[in-house]
N, C-alpha and C positions, 0 to 999 in steps of 0.2 A: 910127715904131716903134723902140723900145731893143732889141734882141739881146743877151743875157748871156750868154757860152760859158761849158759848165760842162766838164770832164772829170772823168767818172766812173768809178771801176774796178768793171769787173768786170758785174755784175746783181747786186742787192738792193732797194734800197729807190729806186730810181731813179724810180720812179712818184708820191713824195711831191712830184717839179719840176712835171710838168702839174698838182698840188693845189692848190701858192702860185702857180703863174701864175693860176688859175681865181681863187683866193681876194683874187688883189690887184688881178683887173678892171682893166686899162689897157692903155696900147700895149706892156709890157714881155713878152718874149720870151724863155725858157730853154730855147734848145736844148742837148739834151744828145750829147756823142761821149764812149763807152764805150773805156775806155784796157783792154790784156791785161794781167792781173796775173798772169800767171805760177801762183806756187802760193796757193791761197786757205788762208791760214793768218795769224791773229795772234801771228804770229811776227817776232821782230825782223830777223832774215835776211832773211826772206820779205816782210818789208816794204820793207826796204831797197832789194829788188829792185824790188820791187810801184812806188816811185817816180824808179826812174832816169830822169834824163833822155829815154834815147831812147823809152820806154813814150810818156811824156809829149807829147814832139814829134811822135810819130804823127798824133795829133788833130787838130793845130791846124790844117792846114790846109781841113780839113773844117767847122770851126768859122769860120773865114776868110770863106771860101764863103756859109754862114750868113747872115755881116752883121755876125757880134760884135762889139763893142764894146771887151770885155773878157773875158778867162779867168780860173777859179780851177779849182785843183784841188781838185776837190770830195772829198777826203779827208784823213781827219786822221790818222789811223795813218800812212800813207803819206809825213806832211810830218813830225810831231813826234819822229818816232825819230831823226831828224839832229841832233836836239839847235838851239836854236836860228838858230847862224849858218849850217849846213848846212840845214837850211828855207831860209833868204833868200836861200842860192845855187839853191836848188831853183827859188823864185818867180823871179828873175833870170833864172835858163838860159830860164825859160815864156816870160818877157816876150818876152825877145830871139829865143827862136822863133817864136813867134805874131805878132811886132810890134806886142803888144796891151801895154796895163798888165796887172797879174799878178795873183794871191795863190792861198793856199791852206786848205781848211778853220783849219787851228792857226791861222793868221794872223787869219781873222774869230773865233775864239772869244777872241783879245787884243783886237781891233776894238771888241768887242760889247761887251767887260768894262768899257773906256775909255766908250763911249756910255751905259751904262747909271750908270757911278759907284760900279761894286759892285769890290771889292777884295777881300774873304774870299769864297771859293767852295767848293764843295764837291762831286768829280767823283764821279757814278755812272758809271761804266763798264761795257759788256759787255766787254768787255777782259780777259785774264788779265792778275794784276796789277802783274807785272812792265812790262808794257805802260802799265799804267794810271801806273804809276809813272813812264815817260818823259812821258807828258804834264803829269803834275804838275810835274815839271822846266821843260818848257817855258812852261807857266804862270806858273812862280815866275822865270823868265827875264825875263817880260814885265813883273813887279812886280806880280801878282798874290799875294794869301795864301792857300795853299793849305789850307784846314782839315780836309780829312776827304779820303779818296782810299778809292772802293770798287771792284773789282773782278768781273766774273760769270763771268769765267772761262771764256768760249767761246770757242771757238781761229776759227772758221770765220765769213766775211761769210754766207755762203748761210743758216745756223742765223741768226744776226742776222735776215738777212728776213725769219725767219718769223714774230716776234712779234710779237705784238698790244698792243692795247690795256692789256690787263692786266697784262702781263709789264713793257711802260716803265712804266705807274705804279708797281708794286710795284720795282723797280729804283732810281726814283729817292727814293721813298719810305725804302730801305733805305741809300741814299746822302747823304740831306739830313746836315747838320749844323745844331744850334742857332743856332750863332755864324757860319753862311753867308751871305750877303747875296744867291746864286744859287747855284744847282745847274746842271751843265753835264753834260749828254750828249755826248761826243763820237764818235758812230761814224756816219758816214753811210749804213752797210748797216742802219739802224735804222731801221723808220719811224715818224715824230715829227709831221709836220706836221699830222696828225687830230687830235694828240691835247695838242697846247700850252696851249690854256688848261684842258683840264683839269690839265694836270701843275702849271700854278703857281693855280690855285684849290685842288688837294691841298695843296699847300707853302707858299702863303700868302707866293708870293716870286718875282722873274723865275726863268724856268727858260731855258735856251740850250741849242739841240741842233742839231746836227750840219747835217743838211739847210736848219735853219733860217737861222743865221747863214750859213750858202753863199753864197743869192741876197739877204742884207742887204750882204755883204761884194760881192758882186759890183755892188748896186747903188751902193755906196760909191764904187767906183772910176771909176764915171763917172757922179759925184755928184747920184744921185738917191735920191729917199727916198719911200716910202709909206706913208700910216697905213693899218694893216692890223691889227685890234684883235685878228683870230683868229686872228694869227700873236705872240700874247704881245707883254711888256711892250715887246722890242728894237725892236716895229714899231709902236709906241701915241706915235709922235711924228708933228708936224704934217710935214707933204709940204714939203721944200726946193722939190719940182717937183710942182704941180698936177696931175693924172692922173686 
């Protein structure tokens, strides 16, 4: 059995990790440990806080415990407001607590963008868009092109959990650009895993979202891979490891 540690803030959409472990059928393993975020707010402060170190280091040894293999933190707001090299001391500080390999949401949607070949992208965000705006930053860090950056404007993960099915299509639908090569959801209080290949049979293109790229980046790290067709294009490659 593989153990994936995820750390995830808060409660929202945390139920979408038992959907891909169901949907990817093997010995792989995501348990999750719930980090305190302080104030639930997409806010830059508030996020800042939301990923300090010590939030972070709580977990792990619970995760430890587990069997993990490896940790990510399963948030992207929480890693991208550091601006790029402040994320990789972020995943740093993880490793060397945990004594695991690391990363963090931001990190698997560069991951995923490198895996796939896509280079112009185009972010739908629940995000206000000031917010939205530091991930496009960190994006365009990684050597990505940024071509369209949309905003929803919700301050709060808990309102994120609530939407459905219709609300992410309609979102990313309002976020596509022509000249995108993929569309990227990035909010992990979003839930996405139900709903991926409809989003890129809408769009007619990979779509990458939050949750999803998670336990790809995680399985990355302790280099395994699964075809898993109803987890969209980023998992529609042949198994490095048989499963």
């Amino acid at each position: 059995m593989t153990a994936l540690g995820l750390l995830y803030p808060g409660h929202a959409a945390e139920d979408d990790y038992p959907r891909i472990e169901m949907l990817m059928d093997s010995d792989i393993r995501l348990p999750v440990v719930h980090t305190d975020i302080g104030e639930d707010a997409h806010r830059v402060d508030a996020l800042l806080e939301m990923g300090a170190p010590p939030r972070l280091a709580a977990g792990v040894e619970e995760l430890r415990l587990a069997g993990a293999e490896a940790v990510v933190w399963a948030c992207t707001s929480g890693s991208f407001v550091l601006g790029w090299d402040g994320a990789q001391e972020q995943v740093q500080s993880l490793a060397v607590a945990a004594g695991l390999p690391a990363s963090s949401t931001s990190f698997a949607f560069a991951h995923a963008l490198g895996e796939l070949g896509a280079r112009r992208v185009a972010v739908a965000a629940t995000y206000p868009t000031d917010v939205a705006d530091h991930f496009a930053a960190f994006l365009k860090a990684s050597g990505a092109d940024v071509v369209s950056v949309r905003g929803s404007g919700v301050i709060t993960a808990a309102e994120v959990g609530t939407w459905g099915r219709e609300e992410v299509l309609a979102m990313a639908r309002a976020g596509d650009h022509p000249d995108a090569e993929a569309v990227l959801l990035p909010d992990t209080a979003l839930h996405t895993a139900a709903y991926v290949p409809d989003l890129e049979r809408e769009l007619g293109k990979p779509v990458l979202t939050a949750n999803q790229v998670t336990v790809w980046e995680a399985l990355r790290l302790v280099n395994r891979r699964v075809n898993v067709p109803e987890l969209g294009a980023l998992f529609r490659k042949e198994p490095v490891v048989q499963v």
